[in-house]
C-alpha positions as CSV (number, residue, x, y, z in Angstrom):
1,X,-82.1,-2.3,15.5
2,X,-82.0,-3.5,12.1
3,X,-80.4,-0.1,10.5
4,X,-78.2,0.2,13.6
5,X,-76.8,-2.8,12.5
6,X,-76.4,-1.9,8.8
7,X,-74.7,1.4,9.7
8,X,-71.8,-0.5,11.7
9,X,-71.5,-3.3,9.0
10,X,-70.7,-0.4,6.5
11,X,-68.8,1.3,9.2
12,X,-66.6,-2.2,9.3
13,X,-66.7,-2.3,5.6
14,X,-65.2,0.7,5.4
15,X,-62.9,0.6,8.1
16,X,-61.3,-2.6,6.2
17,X,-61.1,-0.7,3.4
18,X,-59.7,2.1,4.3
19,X,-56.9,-0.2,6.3
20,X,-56.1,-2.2,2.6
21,X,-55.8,1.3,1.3
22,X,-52.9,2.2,3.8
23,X,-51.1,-1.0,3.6
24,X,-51.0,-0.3,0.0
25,X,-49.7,3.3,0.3
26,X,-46.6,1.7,2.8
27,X,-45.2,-0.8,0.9
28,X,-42.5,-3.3,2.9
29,X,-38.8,-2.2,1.7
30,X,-36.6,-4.4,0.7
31,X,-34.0,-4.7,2.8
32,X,-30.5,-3.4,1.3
33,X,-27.4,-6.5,1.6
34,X,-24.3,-5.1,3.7
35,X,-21.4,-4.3,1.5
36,X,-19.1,-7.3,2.1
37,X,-16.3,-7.0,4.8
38,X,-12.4,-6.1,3.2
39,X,-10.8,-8.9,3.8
40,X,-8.4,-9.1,7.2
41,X,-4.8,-8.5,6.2
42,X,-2.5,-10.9,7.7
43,X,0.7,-9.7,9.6
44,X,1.6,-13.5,10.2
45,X,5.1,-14.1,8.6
46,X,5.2,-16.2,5.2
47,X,6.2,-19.8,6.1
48,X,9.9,-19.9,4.2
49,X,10.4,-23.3,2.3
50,X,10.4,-23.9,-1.4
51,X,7.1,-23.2,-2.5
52,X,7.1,-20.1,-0.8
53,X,6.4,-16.3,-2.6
54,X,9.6,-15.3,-4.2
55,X,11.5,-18.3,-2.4
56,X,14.8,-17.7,-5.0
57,X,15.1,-14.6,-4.4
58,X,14.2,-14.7,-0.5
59,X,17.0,-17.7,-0.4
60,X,19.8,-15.1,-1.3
61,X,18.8,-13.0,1.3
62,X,19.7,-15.4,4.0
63,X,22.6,-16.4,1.9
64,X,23.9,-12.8,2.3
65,X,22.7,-12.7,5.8
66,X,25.0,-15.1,6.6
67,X,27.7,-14.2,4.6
68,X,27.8,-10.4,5.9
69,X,26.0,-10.7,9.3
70,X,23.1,-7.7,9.8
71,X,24.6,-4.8,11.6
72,X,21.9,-1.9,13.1
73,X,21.0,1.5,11.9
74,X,21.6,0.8,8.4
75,X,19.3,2.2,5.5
76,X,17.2,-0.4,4.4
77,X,15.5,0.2,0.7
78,X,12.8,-2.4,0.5
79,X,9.7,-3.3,-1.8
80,X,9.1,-4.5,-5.2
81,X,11.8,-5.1,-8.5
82,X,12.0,-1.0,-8.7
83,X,13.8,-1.4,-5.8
84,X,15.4,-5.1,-6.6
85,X,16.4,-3.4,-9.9
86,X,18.7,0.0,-8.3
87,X,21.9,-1.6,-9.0
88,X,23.5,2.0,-7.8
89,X,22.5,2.5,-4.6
90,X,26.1,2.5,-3.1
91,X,26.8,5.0,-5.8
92,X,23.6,6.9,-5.1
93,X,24.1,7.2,-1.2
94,X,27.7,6.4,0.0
95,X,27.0,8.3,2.9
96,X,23.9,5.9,4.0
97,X,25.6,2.4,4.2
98,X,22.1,1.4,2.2
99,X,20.5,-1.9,1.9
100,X,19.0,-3.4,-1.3
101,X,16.1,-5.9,-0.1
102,X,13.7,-5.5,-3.1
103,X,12.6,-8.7,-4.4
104,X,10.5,-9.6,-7.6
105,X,6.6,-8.5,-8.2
106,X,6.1,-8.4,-4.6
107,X,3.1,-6.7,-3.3
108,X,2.9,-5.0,0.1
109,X,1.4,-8.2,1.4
110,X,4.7,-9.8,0.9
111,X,6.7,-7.6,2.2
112,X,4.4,-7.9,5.4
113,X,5.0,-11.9,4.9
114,X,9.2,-11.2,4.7
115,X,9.3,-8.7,7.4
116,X,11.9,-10.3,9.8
117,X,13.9,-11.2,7.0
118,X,13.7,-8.1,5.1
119,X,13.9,-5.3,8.0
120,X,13.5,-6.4,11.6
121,X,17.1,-8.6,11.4
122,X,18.5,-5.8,10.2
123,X,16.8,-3.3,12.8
124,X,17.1,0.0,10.3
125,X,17.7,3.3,10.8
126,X,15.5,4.2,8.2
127,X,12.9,2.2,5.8
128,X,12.5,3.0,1.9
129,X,9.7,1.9,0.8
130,X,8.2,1.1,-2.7
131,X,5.9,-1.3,-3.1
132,X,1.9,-0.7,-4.3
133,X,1.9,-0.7,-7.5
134,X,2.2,-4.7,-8.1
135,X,-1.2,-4.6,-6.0
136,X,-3.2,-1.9,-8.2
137,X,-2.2,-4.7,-11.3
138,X,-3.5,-7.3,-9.8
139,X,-6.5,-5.7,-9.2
140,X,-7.0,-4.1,-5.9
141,X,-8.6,-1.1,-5.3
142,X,-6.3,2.0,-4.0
143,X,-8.3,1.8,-0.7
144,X,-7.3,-1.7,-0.6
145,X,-3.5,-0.8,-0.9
146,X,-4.0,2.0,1.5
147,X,-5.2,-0.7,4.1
148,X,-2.1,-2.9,3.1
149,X,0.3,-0.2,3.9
150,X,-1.4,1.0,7.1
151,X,-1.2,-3.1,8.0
152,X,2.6,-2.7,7.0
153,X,2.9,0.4,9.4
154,X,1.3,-0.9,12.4
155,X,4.0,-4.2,12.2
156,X,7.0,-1.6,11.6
157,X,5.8,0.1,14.7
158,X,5.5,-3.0,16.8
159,X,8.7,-4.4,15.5
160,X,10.2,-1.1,15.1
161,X,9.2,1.2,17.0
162,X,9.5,5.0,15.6
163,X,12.2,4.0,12.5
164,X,10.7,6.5,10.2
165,X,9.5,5.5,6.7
166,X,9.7,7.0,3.3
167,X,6.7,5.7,1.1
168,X,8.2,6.2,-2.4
169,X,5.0,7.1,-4.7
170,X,3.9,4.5,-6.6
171,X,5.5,5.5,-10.4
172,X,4.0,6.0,-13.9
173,X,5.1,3.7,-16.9
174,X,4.3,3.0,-19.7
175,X,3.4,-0.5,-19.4
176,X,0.7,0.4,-17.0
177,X,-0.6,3.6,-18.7
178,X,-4.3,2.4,-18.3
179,X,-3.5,2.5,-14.1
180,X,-2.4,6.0,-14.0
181,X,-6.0,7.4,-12.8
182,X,-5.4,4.3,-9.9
183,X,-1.8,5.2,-8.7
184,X,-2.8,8.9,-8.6
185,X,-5.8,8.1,-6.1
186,X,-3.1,5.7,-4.2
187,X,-1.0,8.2,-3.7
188,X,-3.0,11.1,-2.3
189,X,-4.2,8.3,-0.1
190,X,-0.5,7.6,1.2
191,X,0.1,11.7,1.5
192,X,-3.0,12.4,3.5
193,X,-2.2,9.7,5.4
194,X,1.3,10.5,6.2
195,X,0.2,13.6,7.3
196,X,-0.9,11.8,10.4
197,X,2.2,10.3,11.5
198,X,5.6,11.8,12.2
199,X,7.2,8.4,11.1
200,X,6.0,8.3,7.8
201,X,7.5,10.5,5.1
202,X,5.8,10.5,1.4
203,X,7.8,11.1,-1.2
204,X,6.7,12.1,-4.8
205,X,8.6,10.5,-7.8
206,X,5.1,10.5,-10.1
207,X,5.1,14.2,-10.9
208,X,8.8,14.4,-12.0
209,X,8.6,11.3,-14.0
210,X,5.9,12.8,-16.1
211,X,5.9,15.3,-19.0
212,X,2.3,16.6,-19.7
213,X,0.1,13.7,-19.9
214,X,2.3,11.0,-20.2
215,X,5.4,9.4,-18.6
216,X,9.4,10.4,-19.8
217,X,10.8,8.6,-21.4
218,X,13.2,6.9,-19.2
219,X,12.5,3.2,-18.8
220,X,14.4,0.1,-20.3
221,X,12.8,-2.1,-23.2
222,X,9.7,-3.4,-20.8
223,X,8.8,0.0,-20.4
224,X,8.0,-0.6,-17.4
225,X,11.2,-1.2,-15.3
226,X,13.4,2.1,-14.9
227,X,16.6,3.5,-16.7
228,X,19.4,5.3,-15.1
229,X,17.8,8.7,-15.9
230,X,14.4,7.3,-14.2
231,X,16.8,5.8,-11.6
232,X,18.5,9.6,-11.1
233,X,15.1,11.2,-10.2
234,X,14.7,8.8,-7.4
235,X,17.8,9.3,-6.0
236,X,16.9,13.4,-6.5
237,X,13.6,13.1,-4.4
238,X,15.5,11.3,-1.9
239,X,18.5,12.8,-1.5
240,X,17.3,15.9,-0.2
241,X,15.7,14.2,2.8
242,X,18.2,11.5,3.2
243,X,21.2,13.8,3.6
244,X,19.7,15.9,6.2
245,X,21.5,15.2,10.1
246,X,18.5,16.3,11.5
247,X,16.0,14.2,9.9
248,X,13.8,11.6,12.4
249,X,15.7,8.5,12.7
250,X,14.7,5.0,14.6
251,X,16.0,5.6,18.6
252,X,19.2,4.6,19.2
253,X,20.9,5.4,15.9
């Protein structure tokens, strides 16, 4: 009895033993923290009073509103100061009755925020769009403008149903040199995407504004806000597609 009993007190020893030496092979993992959400992006229109974004600037629009009351299935050019700045769009595109309602440093956030009173008043035929490249300065990521613009698409398709848009690419300049890697990677974003949709058109201004490495030089003395020569590329790109009767226009016009 008494050896029976010292061979199952080894046999617990062991046992234990051999159990630690397990539990030391396995240790616990630590558990890996979920990449934080993306924030939501808000479709609820920008409250309009004098603090707002860009209030100045959104002001004259209802000054010009009422002044020259919106009339459908116009052209409607639309983003950031690129777009504020084309001071020859009647010249560029007599044939479209265009719109200028490009306003400041806006980001595509804003132009979400101003929708009503940028486009759906005016219920376009067609929607230029440049804006993008205020967001990549201020720091977001291109998947982050990416989400913006599909945020943007959804309301236009809500609001207006199938107006097509033309997503102008966001442009090179020398003020912004250090972003160029950025803007590339937003802009295949944008193409790929618009190869998914039949209202979206993308339309390439970055390649012809370059020469080799770097940008022409065809911006005024911020280099970062167009010439006429960097406007006359624009108005190349588009022209091609704007000037086509058979290209996809919003129902009814």
């Amino acid at each position: 009895m008494l050896h029976l009993a010292r061979r199952l007190a080894l046999a617990a020893l062991f046992g234990a033993a051999g159990a630690c030496a397990s539990t030391a092979q396995a240790p616990a993992q630590t558990p890996v923290p979920d990449a934080p959400a993306a924030p939501a992006i808000s479709t609820d229109p920008i409250p309009f009073n004098a603090e707002a974004p860009f209030a100045s600037e959104i002001y004259n629009f209802f000054v010009q509103d009422a002044l020259f009351p919106p009339t459908a299935c116009r052209t409607v050019f639309t983003g950031s100061s690129s777009v504020r700045f084309w001071l020859t769009l009647d010249e560029d595109f007599p044939q479209l009755d265009p719109l200028n309602r490009g306003f400041g440093g806006s980001q595509i956030t804003e132009v979400i925020g101003y929708f009503d009173i940028l486009l759906a008043r005016h219920q376009p035929r067609e929607i230029i769009f440049y804006a993008g490249e205020n967001d990549l300065n201020a720091g977001a990521r291109p998947a982050d403008v990416l989400a913006r613009f599909e945020a943007f698409m959804g309301l236009k398709t809500d609001r207006l149903g199938d107006a097509p848009v033309y997503f102008v690419s966001v442009k090179p300049s020398y003020a912004r040199l250090s972003e160029l890697a950025a803007q590339a990677e937003t802009n295949a974003l944008v193409q790929a995407y618009a190869e998914t949709r039949e209202d979206l058109i993308f339309v390439d201004v970055a390649t012809p504004m370059m020469e080799g490495e770097a940008p022409k030089q065809i911006f005024i003395f911020d280099q970062l806000h167009m010439n006429l020569d960097g406007y006359a590329i624009w108005t190349e790109a588009l022209s091609g597609l704007l000037i086509d009767p058979d290209r996809p226009k919003r129902s009814g016009c």
